[in-house]
C-alpha positions as CSV (number, residue, x, y, z in Angstrom):
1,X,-57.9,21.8,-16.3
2,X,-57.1,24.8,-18.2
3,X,-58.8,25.4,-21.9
4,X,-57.7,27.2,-24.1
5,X,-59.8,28.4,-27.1
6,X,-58.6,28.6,-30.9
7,X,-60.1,29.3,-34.0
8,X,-59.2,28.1,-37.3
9,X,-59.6,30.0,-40.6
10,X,-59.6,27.3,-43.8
11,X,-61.5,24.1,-43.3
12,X,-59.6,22.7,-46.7
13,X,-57.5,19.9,-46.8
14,X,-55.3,20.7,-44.7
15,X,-57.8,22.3,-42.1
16,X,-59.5,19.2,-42.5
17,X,-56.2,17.4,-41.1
18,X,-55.9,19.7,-37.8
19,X,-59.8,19.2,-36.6
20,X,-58.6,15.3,-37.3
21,X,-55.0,15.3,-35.3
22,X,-57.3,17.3,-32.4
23,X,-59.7,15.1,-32.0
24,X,-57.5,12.1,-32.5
25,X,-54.8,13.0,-30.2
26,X,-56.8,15.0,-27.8
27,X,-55.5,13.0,-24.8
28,X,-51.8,12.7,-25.8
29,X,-52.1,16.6,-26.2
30,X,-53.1,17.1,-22.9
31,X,-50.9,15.4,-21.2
32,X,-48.3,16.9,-23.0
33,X,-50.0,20.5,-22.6
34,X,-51.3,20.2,-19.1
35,X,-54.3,22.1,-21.0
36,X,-57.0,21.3,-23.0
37,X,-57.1,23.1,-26.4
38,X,-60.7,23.8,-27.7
39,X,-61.8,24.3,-31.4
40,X,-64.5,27.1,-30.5
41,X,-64.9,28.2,-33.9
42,X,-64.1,27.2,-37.5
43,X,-64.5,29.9,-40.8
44,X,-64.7,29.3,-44.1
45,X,-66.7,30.2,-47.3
46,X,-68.2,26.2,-47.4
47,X,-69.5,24.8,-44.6
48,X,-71.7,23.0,-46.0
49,X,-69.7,19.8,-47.6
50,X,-68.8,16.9,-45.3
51,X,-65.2,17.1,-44.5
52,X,-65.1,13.5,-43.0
53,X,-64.8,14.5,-39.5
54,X,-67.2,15.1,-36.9
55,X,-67.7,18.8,-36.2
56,X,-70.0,20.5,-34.1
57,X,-72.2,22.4,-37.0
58,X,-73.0,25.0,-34.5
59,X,-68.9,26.4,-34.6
60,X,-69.4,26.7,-38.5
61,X,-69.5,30.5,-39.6
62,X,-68.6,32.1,-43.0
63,X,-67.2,35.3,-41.2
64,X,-63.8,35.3,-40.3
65,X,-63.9,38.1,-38.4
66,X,-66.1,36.5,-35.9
67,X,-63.2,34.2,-34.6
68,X,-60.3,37.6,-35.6
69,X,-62.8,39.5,-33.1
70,X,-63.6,37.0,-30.5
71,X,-62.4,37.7,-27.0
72,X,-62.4,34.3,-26.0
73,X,-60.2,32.9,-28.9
74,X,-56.2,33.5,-28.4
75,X,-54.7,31.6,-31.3
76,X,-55.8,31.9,-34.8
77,X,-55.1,29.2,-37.3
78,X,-55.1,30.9,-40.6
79,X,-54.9,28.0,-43.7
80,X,-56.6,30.3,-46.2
81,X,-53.7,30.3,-48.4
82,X,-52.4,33.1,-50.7
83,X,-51.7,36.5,-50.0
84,X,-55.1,38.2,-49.8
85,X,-57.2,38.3,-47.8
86,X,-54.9,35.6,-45.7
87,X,-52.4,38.9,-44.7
88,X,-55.5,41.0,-43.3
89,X,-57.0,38.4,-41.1
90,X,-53.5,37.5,-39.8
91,X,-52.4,41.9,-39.2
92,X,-55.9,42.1,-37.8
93,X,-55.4,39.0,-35.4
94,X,-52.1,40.6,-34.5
95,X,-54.2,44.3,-33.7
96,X,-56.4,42.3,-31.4
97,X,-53.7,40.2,-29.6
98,X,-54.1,37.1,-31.0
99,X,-51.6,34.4,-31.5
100,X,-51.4,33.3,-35.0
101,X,-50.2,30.2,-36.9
102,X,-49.5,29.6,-40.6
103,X,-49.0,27.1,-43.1
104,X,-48.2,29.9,-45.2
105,X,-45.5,30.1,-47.2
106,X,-46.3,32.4,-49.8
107,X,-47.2,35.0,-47.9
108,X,-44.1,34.8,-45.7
109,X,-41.7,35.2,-48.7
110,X,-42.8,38.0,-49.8
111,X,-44.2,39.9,-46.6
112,X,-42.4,38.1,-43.9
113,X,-41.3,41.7,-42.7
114,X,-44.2,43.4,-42.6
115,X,-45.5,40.5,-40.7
116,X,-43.3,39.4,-38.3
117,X,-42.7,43.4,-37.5
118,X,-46.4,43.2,-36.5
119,X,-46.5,40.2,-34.1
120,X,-43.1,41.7,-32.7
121,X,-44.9,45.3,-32.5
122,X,-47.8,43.4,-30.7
123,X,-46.2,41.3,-28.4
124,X,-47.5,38.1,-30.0
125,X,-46.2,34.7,-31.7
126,X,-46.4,33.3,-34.8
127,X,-46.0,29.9,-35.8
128,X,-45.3,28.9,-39.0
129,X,-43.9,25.1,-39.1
130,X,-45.9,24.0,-42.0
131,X,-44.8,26.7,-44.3
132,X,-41.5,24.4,-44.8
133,X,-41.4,20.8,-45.5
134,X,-45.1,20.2,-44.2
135,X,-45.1,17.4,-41.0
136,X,-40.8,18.0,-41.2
137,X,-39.5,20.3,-37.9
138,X,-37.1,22.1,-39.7
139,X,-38.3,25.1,-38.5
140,X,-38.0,24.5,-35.1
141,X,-34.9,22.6,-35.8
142,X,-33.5,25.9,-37.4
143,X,-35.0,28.4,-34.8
144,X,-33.6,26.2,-31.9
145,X,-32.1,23.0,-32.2
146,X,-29.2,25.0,-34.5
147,X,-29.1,28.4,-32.8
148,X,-25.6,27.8,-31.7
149,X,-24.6,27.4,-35.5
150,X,-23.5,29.5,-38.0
151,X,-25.3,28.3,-41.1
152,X,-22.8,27.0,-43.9
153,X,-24.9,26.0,-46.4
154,X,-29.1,24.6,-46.9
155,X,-29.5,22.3,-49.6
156,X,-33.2,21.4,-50.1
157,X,-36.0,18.9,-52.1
158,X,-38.4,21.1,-50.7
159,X,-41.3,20.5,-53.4
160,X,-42.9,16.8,-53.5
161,X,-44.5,17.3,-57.3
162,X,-41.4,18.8,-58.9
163,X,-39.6,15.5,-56.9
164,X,-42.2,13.0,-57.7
165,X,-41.8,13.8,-61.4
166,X,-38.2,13.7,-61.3
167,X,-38.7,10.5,-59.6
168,X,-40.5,9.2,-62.0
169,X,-38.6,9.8,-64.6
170,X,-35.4,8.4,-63.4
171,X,-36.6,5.1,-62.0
172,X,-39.4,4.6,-64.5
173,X,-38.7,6.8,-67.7
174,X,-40.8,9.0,-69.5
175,X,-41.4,12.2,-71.1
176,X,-42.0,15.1,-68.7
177,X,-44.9,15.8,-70.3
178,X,-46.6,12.7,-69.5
179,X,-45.3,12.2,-65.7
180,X,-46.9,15.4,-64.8
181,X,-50.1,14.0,-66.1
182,X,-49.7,11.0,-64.2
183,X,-49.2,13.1,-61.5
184,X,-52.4,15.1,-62.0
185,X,-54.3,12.4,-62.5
186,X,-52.9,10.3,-58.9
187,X,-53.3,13.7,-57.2
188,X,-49.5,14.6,-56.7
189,X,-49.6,17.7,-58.4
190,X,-52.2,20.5,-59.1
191,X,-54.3,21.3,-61.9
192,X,-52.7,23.9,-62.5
193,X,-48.7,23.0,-61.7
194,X,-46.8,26.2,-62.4
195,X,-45.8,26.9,-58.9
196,X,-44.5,23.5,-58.6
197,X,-43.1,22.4,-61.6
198,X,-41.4,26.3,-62.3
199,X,-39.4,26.1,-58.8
200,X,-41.1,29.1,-57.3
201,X,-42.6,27.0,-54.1
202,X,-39.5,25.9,-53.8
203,X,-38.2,29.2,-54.1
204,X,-40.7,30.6,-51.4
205,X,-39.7,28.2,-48.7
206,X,-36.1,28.8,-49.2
207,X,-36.7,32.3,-48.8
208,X,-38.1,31.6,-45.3
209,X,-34.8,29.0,-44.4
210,X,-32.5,31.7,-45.6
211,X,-34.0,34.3,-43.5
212,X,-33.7,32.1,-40.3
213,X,-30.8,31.2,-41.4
214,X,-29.3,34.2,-41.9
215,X,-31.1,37.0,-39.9
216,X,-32.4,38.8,-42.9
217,X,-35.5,39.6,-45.3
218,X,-34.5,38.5,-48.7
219,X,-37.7,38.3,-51.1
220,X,-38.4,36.1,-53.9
221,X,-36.7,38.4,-56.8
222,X,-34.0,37.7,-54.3
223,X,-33.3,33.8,-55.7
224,X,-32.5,32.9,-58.9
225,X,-34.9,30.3,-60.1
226,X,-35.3,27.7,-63.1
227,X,-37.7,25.0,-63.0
228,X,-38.0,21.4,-64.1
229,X,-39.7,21.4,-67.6
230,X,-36.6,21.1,-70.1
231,X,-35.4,17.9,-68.3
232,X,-35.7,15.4,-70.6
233,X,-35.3,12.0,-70.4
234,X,-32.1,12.2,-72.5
235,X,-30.4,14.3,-69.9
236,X,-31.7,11.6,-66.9
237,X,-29.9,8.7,-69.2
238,X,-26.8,10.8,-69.0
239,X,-27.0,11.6,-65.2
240,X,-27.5,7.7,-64.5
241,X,-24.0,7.3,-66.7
242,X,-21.9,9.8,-65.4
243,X,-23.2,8.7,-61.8
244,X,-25.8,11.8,-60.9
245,X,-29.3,12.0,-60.4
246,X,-31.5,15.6,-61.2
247,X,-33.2,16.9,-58.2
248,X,-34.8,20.4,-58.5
249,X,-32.8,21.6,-55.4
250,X,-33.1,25.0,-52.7
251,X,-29.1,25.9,-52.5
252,X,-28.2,28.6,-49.8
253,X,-24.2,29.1,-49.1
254,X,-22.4,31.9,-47.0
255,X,-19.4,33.1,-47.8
256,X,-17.8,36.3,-46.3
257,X,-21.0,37.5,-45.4
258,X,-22.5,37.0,-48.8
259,X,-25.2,34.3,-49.8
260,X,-25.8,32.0,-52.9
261,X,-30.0,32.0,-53.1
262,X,-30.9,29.9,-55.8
263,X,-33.3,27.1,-57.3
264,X,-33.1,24.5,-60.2
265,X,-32.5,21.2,-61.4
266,X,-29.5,20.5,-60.1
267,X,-27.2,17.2,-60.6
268,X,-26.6,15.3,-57.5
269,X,-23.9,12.8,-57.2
270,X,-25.8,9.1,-56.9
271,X,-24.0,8.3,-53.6
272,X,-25.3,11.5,-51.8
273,X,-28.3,10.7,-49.3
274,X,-30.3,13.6,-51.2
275,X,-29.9,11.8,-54.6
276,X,-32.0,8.9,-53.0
277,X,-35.1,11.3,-51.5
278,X,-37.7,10.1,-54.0
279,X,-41.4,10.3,-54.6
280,X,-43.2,12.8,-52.9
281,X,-41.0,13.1,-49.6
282,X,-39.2,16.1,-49.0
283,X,-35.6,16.3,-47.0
284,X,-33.1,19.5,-46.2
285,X,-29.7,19.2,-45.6
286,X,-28.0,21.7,-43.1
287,X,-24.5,22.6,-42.3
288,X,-23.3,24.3,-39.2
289,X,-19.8,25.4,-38.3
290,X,-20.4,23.3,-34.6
291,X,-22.6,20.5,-36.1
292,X,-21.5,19.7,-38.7
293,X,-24.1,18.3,-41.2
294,X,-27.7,17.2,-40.8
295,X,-30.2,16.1,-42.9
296,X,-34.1,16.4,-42.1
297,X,-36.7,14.0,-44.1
298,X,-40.2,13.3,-44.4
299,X,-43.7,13.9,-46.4
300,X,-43.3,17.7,-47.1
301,X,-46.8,17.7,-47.9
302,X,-50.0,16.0,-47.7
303,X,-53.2,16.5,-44.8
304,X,-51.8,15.3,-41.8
305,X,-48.1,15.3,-42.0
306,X,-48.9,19.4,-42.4
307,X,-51.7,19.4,-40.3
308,X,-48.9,17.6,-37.9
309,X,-47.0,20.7,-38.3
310,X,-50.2,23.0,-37.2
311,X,-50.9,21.5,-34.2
312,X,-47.1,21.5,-33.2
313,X,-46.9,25.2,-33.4
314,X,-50.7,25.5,-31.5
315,X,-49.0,23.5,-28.3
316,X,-45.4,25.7,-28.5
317,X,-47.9,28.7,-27.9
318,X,-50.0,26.9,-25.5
319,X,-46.9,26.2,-23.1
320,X,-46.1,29.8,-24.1
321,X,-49.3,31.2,-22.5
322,X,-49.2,29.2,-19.4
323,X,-46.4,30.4,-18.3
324,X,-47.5,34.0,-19.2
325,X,-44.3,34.0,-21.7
326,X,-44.9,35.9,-24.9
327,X,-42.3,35.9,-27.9
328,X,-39.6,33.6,-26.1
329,X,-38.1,32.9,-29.4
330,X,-38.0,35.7,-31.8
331,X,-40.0,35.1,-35.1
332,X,-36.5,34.2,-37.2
333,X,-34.7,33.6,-34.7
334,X,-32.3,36.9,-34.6
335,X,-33.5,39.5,-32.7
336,X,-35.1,42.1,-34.1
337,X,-32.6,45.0,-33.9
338,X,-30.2,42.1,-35.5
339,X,-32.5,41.6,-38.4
340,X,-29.9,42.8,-41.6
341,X,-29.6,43.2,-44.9
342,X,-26.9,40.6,-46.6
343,X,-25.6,40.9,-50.4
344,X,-27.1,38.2,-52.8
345,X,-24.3,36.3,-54.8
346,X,-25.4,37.1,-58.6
347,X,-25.2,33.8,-59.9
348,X,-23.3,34.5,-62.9
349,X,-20.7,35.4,-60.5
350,X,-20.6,31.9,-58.9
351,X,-18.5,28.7,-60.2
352,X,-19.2,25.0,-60.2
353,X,-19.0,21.9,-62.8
354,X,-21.6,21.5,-65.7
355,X,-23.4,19.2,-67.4
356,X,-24.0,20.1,-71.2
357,X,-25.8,18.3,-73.9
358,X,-25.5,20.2,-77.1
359,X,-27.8,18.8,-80.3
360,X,-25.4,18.8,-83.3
361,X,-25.1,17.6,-87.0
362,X,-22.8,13.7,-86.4
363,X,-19.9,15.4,-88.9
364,X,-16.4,15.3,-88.4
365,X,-14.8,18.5,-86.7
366,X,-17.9,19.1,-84.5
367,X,-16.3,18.6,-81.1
368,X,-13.3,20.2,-82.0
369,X,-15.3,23.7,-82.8
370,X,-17.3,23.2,-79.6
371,X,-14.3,22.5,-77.5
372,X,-12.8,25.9,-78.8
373,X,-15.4,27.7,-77.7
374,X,-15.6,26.4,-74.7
375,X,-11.8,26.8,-74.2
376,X,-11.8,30.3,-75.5
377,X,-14.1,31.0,-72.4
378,X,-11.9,29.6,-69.7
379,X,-14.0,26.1,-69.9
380,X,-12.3,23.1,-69.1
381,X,-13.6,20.2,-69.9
382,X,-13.9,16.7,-68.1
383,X,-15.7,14.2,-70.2
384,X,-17.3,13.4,-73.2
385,X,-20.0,11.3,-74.5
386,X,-21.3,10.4,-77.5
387,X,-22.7,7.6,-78.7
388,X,-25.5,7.2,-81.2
389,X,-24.1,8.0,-85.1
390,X,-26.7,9.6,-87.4
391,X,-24.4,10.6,-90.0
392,X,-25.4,14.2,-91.3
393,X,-28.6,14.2,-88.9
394,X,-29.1,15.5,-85.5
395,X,-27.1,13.6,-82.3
396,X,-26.6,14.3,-78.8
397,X,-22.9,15.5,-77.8
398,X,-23.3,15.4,-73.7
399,X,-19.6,17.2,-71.9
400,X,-19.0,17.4,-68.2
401,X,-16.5,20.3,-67.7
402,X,-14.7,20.5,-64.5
403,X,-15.7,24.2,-62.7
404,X,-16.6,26.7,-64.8
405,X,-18.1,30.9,-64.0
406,X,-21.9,30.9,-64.5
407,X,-20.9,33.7,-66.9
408,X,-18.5,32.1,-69.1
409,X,-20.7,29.2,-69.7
410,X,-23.3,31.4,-70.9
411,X,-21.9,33.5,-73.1
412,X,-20.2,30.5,-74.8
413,X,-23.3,28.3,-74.4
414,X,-25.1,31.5,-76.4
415,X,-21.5,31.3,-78.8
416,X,-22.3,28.0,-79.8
417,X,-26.0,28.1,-80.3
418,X,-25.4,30.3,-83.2
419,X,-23.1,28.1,-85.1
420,X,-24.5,26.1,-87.8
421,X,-23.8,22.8,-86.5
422,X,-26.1,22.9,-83.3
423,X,-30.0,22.6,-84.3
424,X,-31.5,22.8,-81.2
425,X,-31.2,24.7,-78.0
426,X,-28.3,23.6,-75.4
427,X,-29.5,22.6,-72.3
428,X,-26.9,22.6,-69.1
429,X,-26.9,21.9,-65.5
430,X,-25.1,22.6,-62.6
431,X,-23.5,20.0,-60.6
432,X,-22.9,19.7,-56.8
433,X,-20.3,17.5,-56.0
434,X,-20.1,17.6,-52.6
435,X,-23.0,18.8,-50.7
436,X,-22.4,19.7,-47.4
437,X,-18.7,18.6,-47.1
438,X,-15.7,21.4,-46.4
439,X,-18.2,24.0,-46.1
């Protein structure tokens, strides 16, 4: 039987996970492959501590370069993480006609372009299923299974921690504050969270939807982002009564040729099947003009769901080399010469409903100051709420408005802050009504 020879640089977690699936699944793998796939050689800067899985010591090497510059190896697994030096071992893998696959994401957002130009430039594929939605296909799904599509709209709980807290929050209350910890302390989120909890790994994966998506190279200054940590558990209680629940959502829409790219909390009607993705799982919902809507879910995270994801991308190449086929499927799916530019949507150009909770003094003539503003501003408004009386102190005063311009709801959110009625700062949300549907 055939063997081909990989190498894998990043025996972490999720490296970890891959040495585990091939060992496990060894057998399945083959005769799915028709090949055997050998580990010949695994890098990293400890090899030393015991991963929990049996590995030959004598494959362990600190060097990278020793699997980049190996003849005999023809994929390269590169689970370093980061940008540097996780670019240079993949270019250089690329220089010596190596096959790579990623996990990530990072790097892809913000030098997709130079990358995939290089595995095009080389003649070489690159695999990067776990950069999205860890053990979910939607890569594949996006690459393939939709290429007759034209994308309508992504919408996206593409972040596990940022979900898990929101999670948390809605079905157990709580501060924000003290879910994260929670989460720390169980192991859902990192030490440090920023990345998570600020919607900027959400932000990086949607970069790399939208460019398959779309057939361009948008970057991460290219999406408007806003994280979780202002949600409070005042603004859940009023999500629950006006039938929404906040999920930090990945939006992409088309529209003449332009795209929405954007990333924050985001109230979901309760009904919708993405309202009810909780904990740690992950799901993305598609639209195609032919298909009509999909929805992918799973653990978008986690050692073997993404390890999974690895090893999926290690057999596509595999069947790819057997048949002496290089590059059957572009890197984003367009090809090359069809790679484009497309015109972000500014987002205080775009219009949708709002949720706003303003913090005023409980005195007669309140609403009736805020409602002018907001009318003055082309602001219509839907409902109201207010319910606890603290006569002369501080109370909530929560409006859904029916749609509304990003921009007008800004400059008369920043109207109202100044008056001498609000004490604290407004907080408002955008609302999708119907994800998916008439797109």
């Amino acid at each position: 039987m055939q063997k081909i020879n990989i190498g894998l640089i990043g025996f972490g977690t999720v490296g970890t996970g891959v040495v585990k699936v091939l060992n496990e699944n060894a057998k399945v793998i083959q005769e799915r492959l028709g090949a055997e796939i050998v580990l010949k050689r695994i890098a990293d800067k400890d090899i030393e501590r015991d991963r929990g899985v049996f590995v030959d010591k004598s494959i362990l090497t600190t060097d990278a370069l020793e699997i980049i510059n190996d003849p005999e190896i023809s994929i390269v697994i590169e689970l370093v993480g980061g940008i540097e030096p996780a670019k240079t071992f993949i270019l250089k893998a690329f220089e010596n006609k190596k096959n790579v696959v990623t996990a990530n994401k990072a790097l892809l957002a913000t030098h997709g372009e130079e990358i995939f130009s290089s595995a095009i430039k080389n003649g070489i594929d690159i695999g990067f299923e776990a950069s999205v939605g860890g053990g979910i296909p939607i890569i594949k799904s996006m690459k393939e299974g939709l290429a007759a599509n034209k994308i309508n709209s992504i919408y996206g709980i593409i972040n596990g921690t940022a979900n898990y807290i929101l999670s948390k929050m809605t079905n157990e209350g709580g501060k924000f504050e003290d879910v994260l910890k929670k989460a720390q302390e169980k192991g859902y989120a990192e030490k440090d969270p920023t990345y998570d909890i600020e919607g900027i790994d959400t932000a990086h994966k949607l970069a790399i939807l939208i460019n398959l998506a779309y057939g361009t190279n948008i970057k991460l200054d290219d999406i408007y982002i806003e994280g979780i940590t202002r949600i409070a558990p005042l603004d859940i209680k009023f999500a629950k009564e006006f039938g929404y629940r906040i999920k930090l959502l990945a939006i992409a829409k088309e529209d003449a040729g332009k795209i929405e790219a954007r990333v924050h909390p985001t109230m979901v009607p309760s009904e919708q099947p993405l309202a009810n993705v909780d904990g740690v799982y992950n799901a993305v919902h598609v639209n195609g003009n032919a298909v009509g809507s999909v929805m992918f879910y799973g653990r978008g995270a986690g050692m073997m769901p993404t390890a999974s994801a690895v090893v999926s991308d290690v057999i596509d190449i595999c069947r790819n080399m057997k048949h002496s086929i290089k590059i059957r499927v572009s890197p984003l799916s367009y090809l090359p010469s069809e790679i484009k530019k497309v015109e972000i949507k500014n987002i205080e150009t775009l219009e949708m409903p709002y949720y706003i909770r303003f913090s005023v003094i409980d005195k007669p003539g309140v609403l009736s100051k805020i409602s002018g503003i907001l009318g003055s501003h082309n602001i219509s408004i839907l409902s109201v709420v207010q319910k606890d009386r603290k006569v002369g102190g501080a109370v909530p005063l929560v409006i859904v408005t029916h749609d509304a311009k990003e921009k007008e709801m800004r400059q008369a959110i920043s109207e109202i802050d100044k008056l001498d009625i609000t004490l604290d700062k407004t907080v408002y949300l955008r609302i999708e009504e119907s994800i998916g549907a008439g797109e």
